[in-house]
N, C-alpha and C positions, 0 to 999 in steps of 0.2 A: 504493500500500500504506500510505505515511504517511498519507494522507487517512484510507483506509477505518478505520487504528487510532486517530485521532482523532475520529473521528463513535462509534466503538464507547465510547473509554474516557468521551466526552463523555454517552452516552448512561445508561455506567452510573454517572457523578456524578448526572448530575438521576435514576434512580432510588435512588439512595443517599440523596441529599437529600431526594426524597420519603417514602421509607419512614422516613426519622430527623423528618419533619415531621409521618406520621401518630402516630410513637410519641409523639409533643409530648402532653402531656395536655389537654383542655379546659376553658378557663376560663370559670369563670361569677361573675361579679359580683352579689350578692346585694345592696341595700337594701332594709333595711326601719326604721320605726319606732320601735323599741322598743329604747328607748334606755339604762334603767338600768342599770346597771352587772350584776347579777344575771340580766336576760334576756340580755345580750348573751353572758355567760360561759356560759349553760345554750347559745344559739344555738350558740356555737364549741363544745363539746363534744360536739354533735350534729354537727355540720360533721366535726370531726376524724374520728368515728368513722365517718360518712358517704367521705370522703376516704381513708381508709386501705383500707377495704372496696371500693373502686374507684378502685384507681392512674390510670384513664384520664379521671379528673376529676377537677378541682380547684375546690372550691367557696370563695368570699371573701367574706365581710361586709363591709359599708359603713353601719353604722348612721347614718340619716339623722334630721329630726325633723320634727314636724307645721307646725309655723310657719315654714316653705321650703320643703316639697316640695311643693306645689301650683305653684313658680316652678322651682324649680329643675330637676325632673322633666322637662317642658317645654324647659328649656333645654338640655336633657343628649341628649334625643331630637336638637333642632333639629341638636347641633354633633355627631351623629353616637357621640354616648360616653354612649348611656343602659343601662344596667345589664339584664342579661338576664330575671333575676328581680323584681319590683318589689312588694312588698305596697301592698294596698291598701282601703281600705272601699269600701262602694258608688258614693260620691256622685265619689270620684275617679276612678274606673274611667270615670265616664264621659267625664274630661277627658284622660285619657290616649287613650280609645278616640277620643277625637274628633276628634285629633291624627293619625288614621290612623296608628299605632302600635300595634294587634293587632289579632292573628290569632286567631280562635274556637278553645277549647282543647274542644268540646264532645264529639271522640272520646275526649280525653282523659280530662273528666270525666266520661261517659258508662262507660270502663274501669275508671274507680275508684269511681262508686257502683254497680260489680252487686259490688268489693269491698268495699269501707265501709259501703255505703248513707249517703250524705248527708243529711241531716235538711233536708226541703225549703224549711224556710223561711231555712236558712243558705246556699241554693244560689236560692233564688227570683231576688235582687236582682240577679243577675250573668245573668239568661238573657233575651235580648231581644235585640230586632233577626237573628233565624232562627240567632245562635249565643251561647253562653258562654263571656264576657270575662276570665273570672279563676276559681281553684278555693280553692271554701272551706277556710279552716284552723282560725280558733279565732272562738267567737262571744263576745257580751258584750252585757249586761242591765243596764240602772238598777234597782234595787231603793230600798225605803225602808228603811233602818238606824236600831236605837234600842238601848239598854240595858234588861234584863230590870229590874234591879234600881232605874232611874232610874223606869222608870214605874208601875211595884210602890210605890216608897215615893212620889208623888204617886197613889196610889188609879187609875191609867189604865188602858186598856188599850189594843193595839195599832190605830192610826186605820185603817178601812177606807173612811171615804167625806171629803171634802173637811171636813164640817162635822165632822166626829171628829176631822180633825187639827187643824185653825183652834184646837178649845176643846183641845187636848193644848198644841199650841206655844203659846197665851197660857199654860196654867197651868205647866207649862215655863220658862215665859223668869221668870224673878229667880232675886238670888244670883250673876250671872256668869252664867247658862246662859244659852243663844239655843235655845228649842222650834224654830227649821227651819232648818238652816243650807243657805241658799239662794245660788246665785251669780248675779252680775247683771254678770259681766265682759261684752265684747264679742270672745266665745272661743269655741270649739266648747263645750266645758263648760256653759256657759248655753244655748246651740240644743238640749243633749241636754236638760237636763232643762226648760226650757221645753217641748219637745215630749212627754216624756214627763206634762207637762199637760195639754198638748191632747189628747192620745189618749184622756184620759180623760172627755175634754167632747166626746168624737165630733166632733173637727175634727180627723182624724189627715191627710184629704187635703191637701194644698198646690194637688193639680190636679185638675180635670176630666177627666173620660173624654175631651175634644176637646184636653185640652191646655191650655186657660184657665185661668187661675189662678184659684184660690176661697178665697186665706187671708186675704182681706175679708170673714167673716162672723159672726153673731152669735157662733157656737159658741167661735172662735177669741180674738175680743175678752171673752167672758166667764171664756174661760182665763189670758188676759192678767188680768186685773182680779183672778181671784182669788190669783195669783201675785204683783200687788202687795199683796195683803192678808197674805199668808202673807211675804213679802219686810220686813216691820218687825219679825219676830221673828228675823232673820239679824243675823250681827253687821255693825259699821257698816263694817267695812272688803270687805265681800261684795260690793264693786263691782270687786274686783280679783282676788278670785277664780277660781283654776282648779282643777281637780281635789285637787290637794295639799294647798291651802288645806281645802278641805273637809274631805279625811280628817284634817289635822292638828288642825280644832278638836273633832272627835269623838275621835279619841286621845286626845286632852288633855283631856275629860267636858265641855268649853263647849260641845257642841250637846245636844240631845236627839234629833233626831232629824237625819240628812242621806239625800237622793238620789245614790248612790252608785253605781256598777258592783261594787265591794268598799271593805271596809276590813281584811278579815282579815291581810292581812300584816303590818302597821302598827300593827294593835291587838294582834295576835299578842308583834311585837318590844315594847309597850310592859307584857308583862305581862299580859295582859289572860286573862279568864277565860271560856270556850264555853260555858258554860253561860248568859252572861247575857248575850251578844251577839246580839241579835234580830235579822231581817229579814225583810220582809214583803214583798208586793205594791203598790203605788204605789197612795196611796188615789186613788177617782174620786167625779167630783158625783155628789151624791146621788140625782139624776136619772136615772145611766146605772147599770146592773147588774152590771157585772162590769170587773175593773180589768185594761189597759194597760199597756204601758210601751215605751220606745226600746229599741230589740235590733237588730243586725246580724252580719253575721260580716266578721271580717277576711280576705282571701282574697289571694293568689300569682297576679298577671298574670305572664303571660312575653310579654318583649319581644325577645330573642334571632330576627332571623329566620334566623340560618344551620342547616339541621338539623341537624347536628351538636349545637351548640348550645343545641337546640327540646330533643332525645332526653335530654340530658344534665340541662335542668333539671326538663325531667321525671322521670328518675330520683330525683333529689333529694328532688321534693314528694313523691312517689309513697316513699320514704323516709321520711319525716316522718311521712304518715300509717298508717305501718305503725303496730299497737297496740303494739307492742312498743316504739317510739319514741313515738307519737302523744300519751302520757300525759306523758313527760319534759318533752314542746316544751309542751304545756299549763301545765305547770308551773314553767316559767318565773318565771312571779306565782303561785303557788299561790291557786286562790281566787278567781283577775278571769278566768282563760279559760276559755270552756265548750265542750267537745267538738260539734266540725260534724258529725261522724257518729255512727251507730246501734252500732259497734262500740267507736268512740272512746271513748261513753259510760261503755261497758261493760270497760274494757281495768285490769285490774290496773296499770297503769304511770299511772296516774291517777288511779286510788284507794287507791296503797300509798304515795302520798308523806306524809311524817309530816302537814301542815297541811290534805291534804285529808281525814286520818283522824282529826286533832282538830275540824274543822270541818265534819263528815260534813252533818248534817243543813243548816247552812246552805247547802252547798254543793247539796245536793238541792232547797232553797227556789230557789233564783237560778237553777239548771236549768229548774224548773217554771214561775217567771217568766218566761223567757227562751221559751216556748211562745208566751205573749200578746203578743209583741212585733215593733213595726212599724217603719219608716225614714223619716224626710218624705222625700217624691217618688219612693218605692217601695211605694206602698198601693193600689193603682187596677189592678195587672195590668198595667200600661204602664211605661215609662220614661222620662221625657222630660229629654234632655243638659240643658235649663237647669239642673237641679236642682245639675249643679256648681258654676256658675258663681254661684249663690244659696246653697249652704253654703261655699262659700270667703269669702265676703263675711261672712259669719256676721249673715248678716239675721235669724233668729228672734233672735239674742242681743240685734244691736242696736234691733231693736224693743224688746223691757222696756229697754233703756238708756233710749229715750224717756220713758218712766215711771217710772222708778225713780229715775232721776236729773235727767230735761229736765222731768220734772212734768206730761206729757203727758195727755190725757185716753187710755186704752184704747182708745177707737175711733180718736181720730185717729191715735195709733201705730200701729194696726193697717193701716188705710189708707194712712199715709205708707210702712210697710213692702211694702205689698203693688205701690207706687210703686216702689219699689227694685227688687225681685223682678221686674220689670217691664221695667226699665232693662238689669237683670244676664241679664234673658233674651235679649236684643238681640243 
C-alpha cells in the first residue's frame, strides 16, 4: 500500500511539475542590427506591447552590430546559444543558411503574403534552393541627395546621366563644398554605392548564369574609372568614410550632393527645410536609358528549431507586420525604411508619423526608387552562397581602395578584385 501511495503521489509531482513547466512562458531571443538608440526604444515598445498581448511569450532584444555578426552569429550557432530570431540582409542569409542552421519558413511566408502581399522584389532575394530563408521586413534604396536651393543658386539642375553630374560636382566643389560626397572606406558603405554605379553601366551581374564570375569586365572597370573621376570632388578624408560621415557633411551644406539610403532625420534634427531637400534617382552613363540603384530588404530568419519556439516567433513577425504595427517598426528611422509589403505601403501607421508627413513627397521618391533596384549576386535569378563570403570581405569596396588610394590603374583593380572574389569563393 506504501508503494502503491508513493508511485501515485510521485506520479502527481512530475504532473505538477509539468503543467507549472508548460505554464513557463517562451523565450525568444531576438538580434538584430539596428543599433541606435531610437530604433532600439521604438523595437522595445513594440516588444512590450507584443508581450503583454501574449502572456505565453516573452520576446528579448539583443541588439547586435554589422562589424561582428558575420563572426559572431556563426559562433553562437557553433556553441549551441544562437538567438531564435536573427535579422538579416540577403548576402548573410546565405552564410547563416550554409551553416545548416534553417529551416524554409516558405509556408510561412507563403501565409502572410495572401495577407500583406509582399512586394516581390523585397521577397525575391530570400527564395532559392526549393525554399525561403528569411521573411521580409523593411526595405532600403540609395538615392542621390542635393539641396533645392544649392543648385538653384549655381544655375543647375538635378544630374540625370553620369556626364550631368561630373559638370554639377566640379561646378559645386569651391568655397568649402565637395559637389559628390563619395566614400572610398573598405566598408559595406562603399560596396553599396560603388554598386549602385555599376548598375548603372549594366554591370549589375557579379555572376554568370553557370556561376562564373564576370566582375572582370569592361562594363565594371569603366564604372570603376568613373567613380574615381567623381571621387576628387569628395572630401579628402572620404577614405574613412561610412554612412554617418556622409550624412554629416550634407547636414553641415559641405556636400552638394551624397549617395544616401536617407538623410531626412539628421537634416530634419538640424533644422532643415522640405521644401529644399531634393532626391532623385542615381544618375546612369549616358549610354544606358534608365537609372539603377542598390535596394534590398532586411528580412527575420528564424533559427529557433524547437516548435514551440518556431510558432512563437512567428507570432511575433507575423505581429510586426500587422499594418497597425507595421508602420510604427518602419519608423523607427522615419525616412530610411520602406514598406516590404502592398499593405504596408498603404497602412496609416506609416504615413501618420509627423517626419513621414513632412517628408511626404521624398518619401514617395525613395519608394519609386527603390522599384529599380538590385543586390550584387542576387540579379541572375540564381543565388550563389559565394556571394557571402565576397560581401563580408567587402571586395567591391576594397577594389576602389586600389585606386583611390594604391593609385591602381581601373582595370588592374578590377582584375586583382575579381582574384579575390575568387579566392573568397573557395
Amino acid at each position: 500500500m506504501r508503494g502503491r501511495n508513493f508511485v501515485f503521489a510521485s506520479l502527481v509531482a512530475m504532473l505538477a511539475a509539468s503543467a507549472a513547466a508548460q505554464a513557463d512562458p517562451v523565450q525568444i531571443r531576438l538580434w538584430h542590427m539596428e543599433q541606435p538608440p531610437q530604433r532600439v526604444a521604438r523595437v522595445q515598445q513594440l516588444i512590450d506591447e507584443f508581450n503583454k498581448a501574449n502572456p505565453d511569450i516573452v520576446v528579448k532584444q539583443e541588439p547586435q552590430n554589422w562589424g561582428e555578426v558575420y563572426a559572431k552569429a556563426p559562433a553562437a550557432i557553433a556553441a549551441g546559444n544562437a538567438p531564435d530570431i536573427l535579422f538579416a540582409i540577403p548576402d548573410f542569409t546565405t552564410v547563416i543558411k550554409g551553416l545548416g542552421a534553417l529551416t524554409s519558413v516558405k509556408d510561412f511566408v507563403a501565409k502572410l503574403n495572401e495577407q500583406h502581399h509582399f512586394i516581390p522584389a523585397t521577397l525575391r532575394p530570400y527564395e532559392y534552393d526549393g525554399g525561403v530563408w528569411a521573411v521580409p521586413l523593411y526595405n532600403m534604396a540609395i538615392s542621390l541627395w542635393y539641396r533645392h536651393s544649392v543648385f538653384d543658386k549655381a544655375g543647375l539642375k538635378p544630374p540625370q546621366t553620369w556626364s550631368e553630374w561630373r559638370k554639377d560636382a566640379e561646378a559645386l566643389s569651391k568655397a568649402g563644398l565637395y559637389g559628390a560626397g563619395l566614400p572610398a572606406n573598405k566598408q559595406l558603405y562603399t560596396d553599396q554605392t560603388v554598386y549602385a554605379t555599376m548598375v548603372n553601366n549594366g554591370a549589375a551581374q557579379l555572376f554568370g548564369d553557370d556561376g562564373a564570375l564576370r566582375f572582370d569586365n569592361p562594363k565594371t572597370v569603366e564604372a570603376y574609372a568613373f567613380y574615381k573621376d567623381m571621387f576628387k570632388y569628395s572630401a579628402p578624408d572620404a577614405t574613412n568614410w561610412t554612412w554617418g560621415e556622409a550624412e554629416a557633411c550634407f547636414d553641415a551644406a559641405k556636400c552638394g550632393t551624397v549617395l544616401q539610403f536617407t538623410v531626412i532625420s539628421t537634416y530634419n534634427a538640424q533644422g532643415g527645410d522640405p521644401a529644399d531637400l531634393g532626391v532623385a534617382a542615381v544618375p546612369h552613363n549616358d549610354g544606358e536609358t534608365a537609372s539603377n540603384t542598390i535596394a534590398y530588404s532586411n528580412a527575420a530568419m528564424i533559427l529557433a528549431k524547437d516548435p514551440a519556439k518556431r510558432k512563437a516567433a512567428e507570432a511575433f513577425i507575423s505581429f510586426l507586420l500587422e499594418p497597425a504595427n507595421y508602420g510604427r517598426f518602419l519608423n523607427m528611422e522615419p525616412g530610411l525604411f520602406l514598406p516590404a509589403t502592398e499593405d504596408g505601403a498603404k497602412a496609416p501607421s506609416f504615413w501618420n508619423d509627423p517626419l513621414a508627413v513632412k517628408y511626404k513627397s521624398q518619401i514617395e521618391t525613395m519608394i519609386a526608387n527603390s522599384q529599380n533596384g538590385m543586390l550584387f549576386g542576387f540579379t541572375s535569378g540564381k543565388v550563389f552562397p559565394a556571394i557571402g563570403a565576397i560581401s563580408a570581405q567587402n571586395i567591391l569596396a576594397g577594389t576602389l581602395q586600389r585606386i583611390v588610394v594604391g593609385g591602381d590603374a581601373p582595370a588592374a583593380a578590377v582584375a586583382a578584385g575579381q582574384k579575390e572574389m575568387q579566392e573568397a569563393a573557395k
